[in-house]
N, C-alpha and C positions, 0 to 999 in steps of 0.2 A: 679634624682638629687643625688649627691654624699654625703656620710656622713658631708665628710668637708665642704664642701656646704650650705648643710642644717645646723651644727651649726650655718654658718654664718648670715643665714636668721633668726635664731630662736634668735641666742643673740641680731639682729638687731630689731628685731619683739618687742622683750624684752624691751628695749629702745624706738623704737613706742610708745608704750604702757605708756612709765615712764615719757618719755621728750619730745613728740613729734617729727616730723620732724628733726626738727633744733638739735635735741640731738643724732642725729641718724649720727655719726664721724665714720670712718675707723678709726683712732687712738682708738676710745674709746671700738671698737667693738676687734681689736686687743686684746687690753688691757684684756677686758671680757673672749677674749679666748685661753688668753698666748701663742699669736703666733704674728709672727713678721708682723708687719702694710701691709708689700709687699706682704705675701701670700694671699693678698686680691684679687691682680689682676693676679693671678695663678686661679684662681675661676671666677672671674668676670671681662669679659674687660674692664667694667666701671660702674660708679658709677650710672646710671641710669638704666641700666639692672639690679641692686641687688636692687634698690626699686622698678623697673618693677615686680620682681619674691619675693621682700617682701608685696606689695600688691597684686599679686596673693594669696600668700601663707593665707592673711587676707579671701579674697574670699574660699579660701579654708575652712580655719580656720570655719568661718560663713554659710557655708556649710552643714560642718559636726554639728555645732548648731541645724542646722534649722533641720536636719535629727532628732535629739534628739529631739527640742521641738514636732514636728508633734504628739509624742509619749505623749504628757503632756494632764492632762486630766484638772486640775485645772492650773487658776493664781497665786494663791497665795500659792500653794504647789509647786509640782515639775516643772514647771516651773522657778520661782525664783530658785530651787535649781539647774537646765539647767545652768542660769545664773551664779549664783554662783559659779561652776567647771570650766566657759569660764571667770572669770573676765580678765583676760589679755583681750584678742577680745573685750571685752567692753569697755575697758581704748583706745588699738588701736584707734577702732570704734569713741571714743570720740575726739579723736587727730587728725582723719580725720574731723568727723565733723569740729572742730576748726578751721583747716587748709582749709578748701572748696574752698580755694580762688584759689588753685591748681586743673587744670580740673581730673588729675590722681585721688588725693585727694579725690575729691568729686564724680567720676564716683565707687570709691572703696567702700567708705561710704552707697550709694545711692542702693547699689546692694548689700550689706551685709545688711545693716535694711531693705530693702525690702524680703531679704531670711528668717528671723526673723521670721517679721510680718507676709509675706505670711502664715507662718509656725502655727505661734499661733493664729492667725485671727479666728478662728470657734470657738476657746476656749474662746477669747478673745470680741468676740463679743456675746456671750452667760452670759459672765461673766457681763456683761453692757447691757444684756437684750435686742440685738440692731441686732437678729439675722435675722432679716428679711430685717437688710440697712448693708451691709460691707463696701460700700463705706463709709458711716459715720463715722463704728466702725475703721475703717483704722485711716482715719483722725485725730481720739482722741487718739488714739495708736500711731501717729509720733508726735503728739503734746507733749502727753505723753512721749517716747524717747526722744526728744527733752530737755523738763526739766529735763528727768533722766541725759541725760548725761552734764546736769551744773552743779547736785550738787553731782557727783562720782567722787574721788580725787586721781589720783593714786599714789601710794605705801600706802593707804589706805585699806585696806581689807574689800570686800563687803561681810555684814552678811545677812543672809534670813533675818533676823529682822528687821534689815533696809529697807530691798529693799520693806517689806511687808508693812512697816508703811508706807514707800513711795508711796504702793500702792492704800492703804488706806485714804492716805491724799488727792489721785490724786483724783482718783472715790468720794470719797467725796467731793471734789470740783466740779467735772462736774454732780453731782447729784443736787449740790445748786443753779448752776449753770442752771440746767434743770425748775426746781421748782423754780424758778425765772420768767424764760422765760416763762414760760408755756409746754415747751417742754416734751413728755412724754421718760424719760430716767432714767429707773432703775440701780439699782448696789443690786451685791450681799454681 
């Protein structure tokens, strides 16, 4: 991909990320990158190849995540701080979510939290004590994703602090939740 190119994608990513879909304009992306609206279709023949190659680019983006978190040893340490260097991918991620009603949308979504997940699932299911069922520990971790990204706002800035109480509130939930049921499910 060409430098100009790849601006294109990254200011557009950018927007993804802020206003979803619907905010995602050739004028506004123009705008972004002080060049005239038409050099858009010097770059791209249309307008569905550049969100074709901007949700690539997402795929990409959560990729190279899932490569970093595989390296995380704890949740609630460098993992949230994984997070925290990708908050853009997170906001995207949530815009797709939102948007799922779109098969592109929701095929981008579904293959970026699955790269995630896959990625931190050992850590993740160790941290919940639940290393002996993944398929469970999966479950509670897109459940989990799930309310993370309803209450991440973007052009809000995500702090390890938050994301930790977040995390804190969640596991504490499905602990009360466990000791209720009867179910044996630790949290550390």
């Amino acid at each position: 991909m060409k430098l100009a190119e790849l601006r294109w994608i990254e200011a557009g990513y950018h927007c993804l990320g802020e206003l979803g879909p619907p905010g995602v304009k050739i004028e506004t992306l123009a705008k972004m990158l002080g060049v005239a609206r038409s050099s858009f279709y010097h770059h791209f023949s249309d307008w569905e190849i550049f969100m074709e190659l901007l949700l690539q680019h997402h795929c990409n983006r959560a990729r190279q995540l899932s490569e970093k978190v595989k390296a995380c040893k704890s949740m609630d340490g460098d993992f949230l701080e994984r997070l925290q260097e990708h908050q853009n991918d997170l906001f995207v991620n949530r815009q797709l979510r939102i948007h799922r009603n779109n098969p592109a949308y929701l095929l981008a979504f579904q293959h970026a939290n699955a790269l995630v997940r896959d990625a931190i699932l050992p850590v993740w299911a160790g941290y919940i004590q639940q290393e002996k069922d993944y398929s469970f520990a999966a479950q509670l971790f897109d459940v989990m994703a799930d309310v993370f990204y309803q209450r991440i706002v973007p052009g809000k800035p995500l702090t390890t602090g938050d994301m930790k109480l977040f995390l804190v509130e969640f596991t504490s939930l499905i602990g009360s939740l466990a000791k209720q049921s009867g179910l044996v499910l630790a949290y550390r």
